[in-house]
FIMIVEX-751586 format. One record per residue (C-alpha): x, y, z; residue in one letter; residue number from 1. Coordinates in Angstrom, 1 decimal, decimal comma. Layout:
<atoms>
px;py;pz;type;seq
X;Y;Z;A;NUM
...
</atoms>
This chain:
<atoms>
px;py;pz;type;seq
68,2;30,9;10,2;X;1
66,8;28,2;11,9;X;2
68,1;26,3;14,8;X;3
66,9;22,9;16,4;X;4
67,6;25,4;20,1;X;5
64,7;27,3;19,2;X;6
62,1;24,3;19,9;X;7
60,4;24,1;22,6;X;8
62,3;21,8;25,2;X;9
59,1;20,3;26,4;X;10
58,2;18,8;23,3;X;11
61,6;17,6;22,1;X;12
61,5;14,3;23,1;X;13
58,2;13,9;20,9;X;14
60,3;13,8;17,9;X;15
62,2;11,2;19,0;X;16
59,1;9,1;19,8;X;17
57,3;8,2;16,8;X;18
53,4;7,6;18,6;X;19
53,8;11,2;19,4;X;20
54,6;12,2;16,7;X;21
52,3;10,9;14,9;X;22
49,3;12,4;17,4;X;23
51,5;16,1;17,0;X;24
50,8;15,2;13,2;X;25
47,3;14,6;13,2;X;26
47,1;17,6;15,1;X;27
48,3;19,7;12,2;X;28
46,6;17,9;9,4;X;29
43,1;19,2;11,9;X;30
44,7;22,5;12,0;X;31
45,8;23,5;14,9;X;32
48,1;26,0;14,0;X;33
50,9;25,7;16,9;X;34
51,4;22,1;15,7;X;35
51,8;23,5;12,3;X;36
54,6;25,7;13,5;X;37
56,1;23,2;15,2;X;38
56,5;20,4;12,4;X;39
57,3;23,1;10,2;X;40
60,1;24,1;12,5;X;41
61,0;20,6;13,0;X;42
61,2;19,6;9,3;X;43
63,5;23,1;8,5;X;44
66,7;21,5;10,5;X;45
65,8;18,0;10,6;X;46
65,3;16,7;14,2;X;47
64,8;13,1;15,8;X;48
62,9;10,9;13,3;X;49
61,9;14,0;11,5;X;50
64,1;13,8;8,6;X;51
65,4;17,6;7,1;X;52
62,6;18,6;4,5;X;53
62,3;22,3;3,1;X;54
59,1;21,5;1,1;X;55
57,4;19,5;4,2;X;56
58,4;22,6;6,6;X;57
56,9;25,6;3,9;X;58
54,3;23,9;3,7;X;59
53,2;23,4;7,0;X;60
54,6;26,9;8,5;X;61
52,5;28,4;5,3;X;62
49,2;26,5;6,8;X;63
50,2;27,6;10,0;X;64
51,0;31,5;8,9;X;65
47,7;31,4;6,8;X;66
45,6;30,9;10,1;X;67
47,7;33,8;12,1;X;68
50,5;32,3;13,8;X;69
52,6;35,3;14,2;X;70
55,8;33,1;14,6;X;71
55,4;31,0;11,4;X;72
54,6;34,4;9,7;X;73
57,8;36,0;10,9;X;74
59,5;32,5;10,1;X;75
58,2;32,7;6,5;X;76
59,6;36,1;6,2;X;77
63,2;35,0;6,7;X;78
62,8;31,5;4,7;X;79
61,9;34,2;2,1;X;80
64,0;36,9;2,8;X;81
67,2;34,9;2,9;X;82
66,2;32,0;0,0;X;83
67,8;29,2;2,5;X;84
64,9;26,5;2,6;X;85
63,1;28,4;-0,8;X;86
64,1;30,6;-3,3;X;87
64,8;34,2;-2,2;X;88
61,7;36,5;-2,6;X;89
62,0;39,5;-1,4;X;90
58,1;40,4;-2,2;X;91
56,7;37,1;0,0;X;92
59,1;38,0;2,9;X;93
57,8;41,2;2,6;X;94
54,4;39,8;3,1;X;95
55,0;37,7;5,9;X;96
57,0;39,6;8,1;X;97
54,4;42,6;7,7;X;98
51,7;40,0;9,1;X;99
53,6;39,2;11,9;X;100
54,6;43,1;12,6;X;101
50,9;44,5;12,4;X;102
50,3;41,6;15,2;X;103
53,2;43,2;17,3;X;104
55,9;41,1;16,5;X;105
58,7;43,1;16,9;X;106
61,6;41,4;15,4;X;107
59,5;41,3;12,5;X;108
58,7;45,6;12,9;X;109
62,5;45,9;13,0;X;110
62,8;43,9;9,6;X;111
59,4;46,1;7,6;X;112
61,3;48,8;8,7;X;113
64,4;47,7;6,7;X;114
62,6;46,7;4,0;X;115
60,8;50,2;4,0;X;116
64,5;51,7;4,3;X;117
66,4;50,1;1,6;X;118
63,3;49,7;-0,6;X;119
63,5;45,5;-0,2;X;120
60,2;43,7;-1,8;X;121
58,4;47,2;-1,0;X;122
58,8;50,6;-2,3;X;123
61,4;52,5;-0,5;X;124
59,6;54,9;2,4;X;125
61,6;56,8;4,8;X;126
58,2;57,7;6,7;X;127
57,1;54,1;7,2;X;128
60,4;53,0;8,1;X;129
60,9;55,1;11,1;X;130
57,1;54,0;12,0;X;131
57,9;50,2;12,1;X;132
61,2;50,8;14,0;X;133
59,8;53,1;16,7;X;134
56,9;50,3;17,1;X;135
59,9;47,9;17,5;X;136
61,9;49,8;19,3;X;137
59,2;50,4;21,9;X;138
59,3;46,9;23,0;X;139
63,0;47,2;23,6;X;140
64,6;45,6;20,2;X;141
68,4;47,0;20,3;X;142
68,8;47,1;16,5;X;143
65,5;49,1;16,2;X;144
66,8;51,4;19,4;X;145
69,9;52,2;17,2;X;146
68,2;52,6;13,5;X;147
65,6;54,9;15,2;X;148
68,5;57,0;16,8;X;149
70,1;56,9;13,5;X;150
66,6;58,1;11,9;X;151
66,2;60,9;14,4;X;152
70,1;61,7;14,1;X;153
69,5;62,3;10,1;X;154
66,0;63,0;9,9;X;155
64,9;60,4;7,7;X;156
61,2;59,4;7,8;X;157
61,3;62,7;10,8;X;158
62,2;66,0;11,4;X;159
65,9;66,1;12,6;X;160
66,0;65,7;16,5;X;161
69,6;65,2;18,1;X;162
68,5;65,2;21,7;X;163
65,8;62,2;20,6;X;164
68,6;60,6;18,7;X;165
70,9;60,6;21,5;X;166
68,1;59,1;23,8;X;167
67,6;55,8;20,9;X;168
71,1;55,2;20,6;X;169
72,2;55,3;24,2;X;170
69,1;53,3;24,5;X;171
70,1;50,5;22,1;X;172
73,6;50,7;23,7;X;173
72,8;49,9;27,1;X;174
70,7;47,2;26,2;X;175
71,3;44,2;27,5;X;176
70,1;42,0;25,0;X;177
72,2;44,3;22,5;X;178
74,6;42,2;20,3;X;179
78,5;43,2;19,7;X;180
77,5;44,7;16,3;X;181
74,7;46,8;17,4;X;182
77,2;48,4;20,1;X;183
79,3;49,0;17,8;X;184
77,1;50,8;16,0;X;185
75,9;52,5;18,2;X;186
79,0;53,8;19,3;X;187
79,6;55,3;15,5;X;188
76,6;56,8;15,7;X;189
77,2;58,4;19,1;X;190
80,4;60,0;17,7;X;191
79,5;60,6;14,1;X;192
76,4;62,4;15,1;X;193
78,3;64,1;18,0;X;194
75,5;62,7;20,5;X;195
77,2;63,8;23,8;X;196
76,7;67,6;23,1;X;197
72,9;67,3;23,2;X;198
70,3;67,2;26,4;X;199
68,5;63,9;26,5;X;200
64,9;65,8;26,5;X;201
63,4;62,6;25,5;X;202
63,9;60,9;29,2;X;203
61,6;61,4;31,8;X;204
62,9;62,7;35,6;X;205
61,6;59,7;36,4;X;206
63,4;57,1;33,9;X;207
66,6;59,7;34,4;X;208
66,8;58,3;38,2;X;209
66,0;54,9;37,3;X;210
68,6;54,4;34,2;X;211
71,3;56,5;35,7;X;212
74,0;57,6;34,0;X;213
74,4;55,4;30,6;X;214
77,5;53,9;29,6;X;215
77,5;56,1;26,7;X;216
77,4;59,3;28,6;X;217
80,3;58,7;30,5;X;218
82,8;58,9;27,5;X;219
81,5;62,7;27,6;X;220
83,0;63,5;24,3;X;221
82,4;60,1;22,4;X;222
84,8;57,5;21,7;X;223
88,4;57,5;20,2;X;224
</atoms>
């Protein structure tokens, strides 16, 4: 979940340096919310002279989270969502991560819409599902890309479009940030839902010159 990689490399050496962190500390306890997320972040994988506590990292992403901070939202949602420094609640994930996605998080989008999907701490809604992927897959999430496709291929939470579908999944494909799981599900999805046989309507003359032709596209009749 959590990795001592994801903080910040220009305050790293403060948790080695116990003045600092002691002034990082007083921060929080005055509430500044970034310094909340970042003890709370600090005390979820144990760093320096920061010793691993999951009580002392809750607690201080939840006082960072209540004032906002998308991050510690989104980070509260997957403390919650996978039960690895709290017990699993799929409700409070629910919660958090849909703070964080109405602020425009989008990993946090790509995970409502999941929830919304498999009816996870939220009633299931195909509808609201598609929404929160779309919004994620708008700011260029892969896995959103290809569960938008996948929504478009088998019209759930919209009416059935194939040319649309093809355009999300080809998308997610070609995405560089894309890992080797959401190619390959991409790929299924090109030849399950037979992608190659529809018109990609949904790009632009424009974006068609850009892009070029996808990686996807040059299989012409899918992959075997």
């Amino acid at each position: 979940l959590l990795s001592t990689s994801l903080i910040d490399s220009s305050f790293a050496a403060m948790y080695d340096d116990k003045t600092k962190l002691e002034e990082l500390t007083k921060y929080a306890e005055d509430g500044h919310a970034n310094s909340q997320y970042k003890l709370g972040h600090a005390y979820s994988v144990g760093i320096g002279v920061i010793p691993k506590d999951d009580e002392l990292s809750v607690k201080w992403y939840t006082k960072s989270a209540e004032q906002g901070h998308s991050a510690s939202q989104f980070a509260l949602g997957e403390i919650y969502s996978l039960g690895q420094l709290t017990p699993k609640d799929s409700k409070k994930a629910f919660k958090w991560y849909l703070k964080a996605a109405e602020q425009g998080h989008s990993s946090a989008q790509y995970n409502i819409g999941n929830m919304y999907n498999q009816g996870d701490g939220t009633l299931k809604n195909n509808t609201q599902a598609f929404k929160w992927w779309k919004m994620s897959a708008e700011q260029g999430d892969a896995s959103a890309q290809n569960n938008l496709g996948w929504a478009y291929g088998n019209g759930k939470g919209v009416v059935k479009n194939l040319s649309k579908s093809r355009f999300w999944v080809d998308k997610a494909y070609n995405n560089p940030s894309a890992t080797n799981r959401v190619i390959e599900l991409a790929k299924k999805n090109w030849d399950k839902l037979e992608l190659w046989k529809y018109k990609d309507t949904a790009v632009s003359k424009k974006n068609k010159a850009e892009v070029g032709t996808s990686k996807l596209e040059r299989f012409g009749t899918g992959f075997r």
